[in-house]
C-alpha positions as CSV (number, residue, x, y, z in Angstrom):
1,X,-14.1,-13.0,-39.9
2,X,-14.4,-10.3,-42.2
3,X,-18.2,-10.7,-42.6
4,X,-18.5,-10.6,-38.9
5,X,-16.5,-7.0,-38.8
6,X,-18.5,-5.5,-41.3
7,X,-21.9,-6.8,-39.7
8,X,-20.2,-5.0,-36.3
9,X,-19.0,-1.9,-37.9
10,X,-23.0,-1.3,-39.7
11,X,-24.3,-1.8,-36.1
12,X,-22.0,0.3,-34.4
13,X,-23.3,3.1,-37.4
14,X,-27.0,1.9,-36.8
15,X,-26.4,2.1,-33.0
16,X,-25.0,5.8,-33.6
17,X,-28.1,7.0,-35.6
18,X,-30.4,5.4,-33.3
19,X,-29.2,7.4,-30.7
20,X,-29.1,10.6,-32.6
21,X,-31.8,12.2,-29.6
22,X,-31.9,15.9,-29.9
23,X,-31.9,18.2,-33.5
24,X,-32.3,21.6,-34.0
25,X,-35.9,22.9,-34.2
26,X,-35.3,26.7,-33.9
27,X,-33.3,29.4,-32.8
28,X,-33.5,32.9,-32.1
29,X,-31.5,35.9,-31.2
30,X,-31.5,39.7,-30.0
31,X,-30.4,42.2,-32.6
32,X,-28.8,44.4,-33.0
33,X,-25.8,44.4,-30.6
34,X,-24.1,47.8,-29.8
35,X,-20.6,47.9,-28.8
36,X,-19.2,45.3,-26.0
37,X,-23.3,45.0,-25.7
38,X,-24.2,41.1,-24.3
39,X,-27.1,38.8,-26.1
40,X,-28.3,35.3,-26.5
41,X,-28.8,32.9,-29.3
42,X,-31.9,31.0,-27.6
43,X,-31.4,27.2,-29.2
44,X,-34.2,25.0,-29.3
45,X,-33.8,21.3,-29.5
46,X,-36.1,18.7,-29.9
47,X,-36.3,14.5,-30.1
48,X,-35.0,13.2,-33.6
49,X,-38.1,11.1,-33.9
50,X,-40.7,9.5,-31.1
51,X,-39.8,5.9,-32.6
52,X,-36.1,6.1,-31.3
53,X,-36.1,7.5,-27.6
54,X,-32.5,6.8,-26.3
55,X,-30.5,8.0,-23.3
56,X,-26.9,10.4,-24.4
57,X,-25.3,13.5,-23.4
58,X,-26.9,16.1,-26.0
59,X,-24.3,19.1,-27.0
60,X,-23.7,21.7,-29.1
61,X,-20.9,22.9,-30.7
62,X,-20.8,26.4,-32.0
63,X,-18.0,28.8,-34.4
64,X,-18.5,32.5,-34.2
65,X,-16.4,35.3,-36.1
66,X,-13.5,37.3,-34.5
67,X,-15.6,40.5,-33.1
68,X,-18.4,37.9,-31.9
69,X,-17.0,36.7,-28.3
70,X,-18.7,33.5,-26.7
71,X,-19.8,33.5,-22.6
72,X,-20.7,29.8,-22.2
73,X,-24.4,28.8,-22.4
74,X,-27.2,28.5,-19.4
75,X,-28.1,25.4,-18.7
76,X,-29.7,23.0,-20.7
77,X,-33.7,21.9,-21.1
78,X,-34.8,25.6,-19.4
79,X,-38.1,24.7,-19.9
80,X,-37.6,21.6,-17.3
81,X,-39.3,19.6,-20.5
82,X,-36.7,17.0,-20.4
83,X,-36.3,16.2,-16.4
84,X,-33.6,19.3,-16.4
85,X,-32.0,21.9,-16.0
86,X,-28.9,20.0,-16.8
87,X,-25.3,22.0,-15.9
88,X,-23.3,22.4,-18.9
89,X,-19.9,21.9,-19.3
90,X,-17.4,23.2,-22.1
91,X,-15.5,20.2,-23.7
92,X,-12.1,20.7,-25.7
93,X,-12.2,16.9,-26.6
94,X,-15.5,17.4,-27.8
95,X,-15.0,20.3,-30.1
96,X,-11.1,18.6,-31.1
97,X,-13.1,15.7,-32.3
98,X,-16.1,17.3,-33.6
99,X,-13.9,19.5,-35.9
100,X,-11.9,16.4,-36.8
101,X,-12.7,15.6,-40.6
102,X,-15.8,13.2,-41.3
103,X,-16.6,13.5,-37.2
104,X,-19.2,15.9,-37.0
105,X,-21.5,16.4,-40.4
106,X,-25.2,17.9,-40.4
107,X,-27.0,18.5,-43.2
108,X,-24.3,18.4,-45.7
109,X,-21.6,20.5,-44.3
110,X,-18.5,19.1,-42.1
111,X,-17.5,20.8,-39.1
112,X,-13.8,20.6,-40.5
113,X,-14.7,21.9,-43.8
114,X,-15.7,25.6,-42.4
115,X,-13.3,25.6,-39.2
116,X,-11.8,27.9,-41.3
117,X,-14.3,30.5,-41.4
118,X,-14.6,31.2,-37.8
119,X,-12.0,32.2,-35.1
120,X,-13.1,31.0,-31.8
121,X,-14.7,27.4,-31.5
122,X,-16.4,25.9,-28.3
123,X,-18.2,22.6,-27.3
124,X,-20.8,22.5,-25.0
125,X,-23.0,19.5,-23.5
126,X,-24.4,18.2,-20.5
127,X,-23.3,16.8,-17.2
128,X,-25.2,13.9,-17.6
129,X,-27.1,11.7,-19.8
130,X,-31.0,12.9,-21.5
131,X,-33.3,10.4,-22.3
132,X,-35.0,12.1,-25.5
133,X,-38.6,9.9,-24.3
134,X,-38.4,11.8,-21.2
135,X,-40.2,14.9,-23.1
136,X,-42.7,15.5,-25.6
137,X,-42.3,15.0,-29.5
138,X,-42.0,19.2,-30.2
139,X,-41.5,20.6,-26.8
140,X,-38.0,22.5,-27.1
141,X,-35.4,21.0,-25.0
142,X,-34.1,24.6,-24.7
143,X,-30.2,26.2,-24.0
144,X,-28.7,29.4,-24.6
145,X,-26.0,30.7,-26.2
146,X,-23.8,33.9,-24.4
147,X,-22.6,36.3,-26.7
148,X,-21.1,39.5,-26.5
149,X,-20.2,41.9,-29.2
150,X,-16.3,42.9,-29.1
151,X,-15.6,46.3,-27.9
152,X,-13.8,47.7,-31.0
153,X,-15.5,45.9,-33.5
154,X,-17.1,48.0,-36.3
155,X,-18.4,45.3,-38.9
156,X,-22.1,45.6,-39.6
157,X,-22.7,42.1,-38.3
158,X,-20.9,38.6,-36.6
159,X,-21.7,35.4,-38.4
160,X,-21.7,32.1,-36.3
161,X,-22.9,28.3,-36.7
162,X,-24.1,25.8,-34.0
163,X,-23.9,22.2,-34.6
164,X,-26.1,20.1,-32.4
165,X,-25.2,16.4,-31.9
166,X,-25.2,13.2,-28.7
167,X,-22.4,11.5,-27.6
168,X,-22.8,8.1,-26.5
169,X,-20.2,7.7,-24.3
170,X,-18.6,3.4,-24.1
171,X,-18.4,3.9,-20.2
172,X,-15.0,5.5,-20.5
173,X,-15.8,9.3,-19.5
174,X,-13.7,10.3,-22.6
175,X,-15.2,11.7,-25.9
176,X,-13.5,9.3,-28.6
177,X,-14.0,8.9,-32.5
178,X,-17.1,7.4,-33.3
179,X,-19.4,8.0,-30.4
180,X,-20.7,11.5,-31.5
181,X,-23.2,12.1,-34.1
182,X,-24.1,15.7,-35.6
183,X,-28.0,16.0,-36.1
184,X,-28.7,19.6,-36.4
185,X,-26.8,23.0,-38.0
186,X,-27.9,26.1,-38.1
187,X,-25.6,29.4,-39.2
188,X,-26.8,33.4,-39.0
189,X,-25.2,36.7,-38.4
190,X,-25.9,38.8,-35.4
191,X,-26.5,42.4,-36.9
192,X,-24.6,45.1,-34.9
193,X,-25.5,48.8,-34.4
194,X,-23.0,51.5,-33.8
């Protein structure tokens, strides 16, 4: 019995990482921001890999500083590379989960471990499920980031991080340990100008 749990607990892991469809492949932003001044941190995503094309609802998950506020994201896949544009949604689940210890790590770094360092944390993913085959290997499955500089904030800059991940939902509608995977991280500070 115990060999059987094991050989269903490395699937469920293999079945995760499989699945893992969308990673960072760039980003970039406007800068400087003045005063209460909107901008955009333009997110590119691509497939993980052409040799595992699966179907899950691609998100991101993003931390930005106290005079750095966050306005949602445009839809996602912009570029209509991917059969979009898909209507995002913000998801408290998502981000509870993702910053739940040993739930959401990319490239080294933990969600939890730096939840810390940033005072505002949102989730955002698709309506729907993306199948990552549906697109090219390189073409940017493409979302934005709102952003808009606090009114009174005089720092010379904002820092922020943006996890990318899937969740493969079980059929349930409800974002539970275990069916998210983190595959891409990037972090940067948005310079500000008086």
């Amino acid at each position: 019995m115990l060999r059987f749990r094991l050989v269903v607990a490395v699937l469920a892991v293999f079945s995760l990482l499989a699945t893992a469809c969308f990673q960072i492949i760039g980003f970039t932003y406007k800068d400087p921001l003045s005063p209460g001044e909107k901008g955009k941190i333009v997110v590119d995503l691509g497939p993980f890999s052409s040799s595992n094309n699966t179907t899950a609802i691609p998100f991101l998950v993003v931390g930005t500083a106290a005079n750095l506020d966050q306005n949602g994201t445009s839809k996602f896949d912009l570029k209509v590379n991917f059969g979009g544009k898909y209507a995002s949604t913000s998801d408290n689940t998502l981000r509870n989960l993702a910053l739940a210890g040993g739930e959401c790590d990319a490239g080294g770094l933990d969600a939890d471990d730096i939840e810390g360092s940033f005072s505002t944390w949102r989730a955002f993913r698709t309506s729907v499920t993306v199948n990552s085959g549906s697109g090219a290997l390189g073409t940017p499955f493409r979302v934005k980031v709102k952003i808009q500089r606090s009114g009174g904030a005089n720092n010379s800059s904002a820092n922020f991080v943006i996890f990318s991940g899937s969740w493969v939902d079980d059929g349930d509608g409800i974002v539970e340990s275990g069916e998210i995977i983190c595959t891409g991280l990037i972090q940067g500070a948005i310079p500000f100008t008086s």
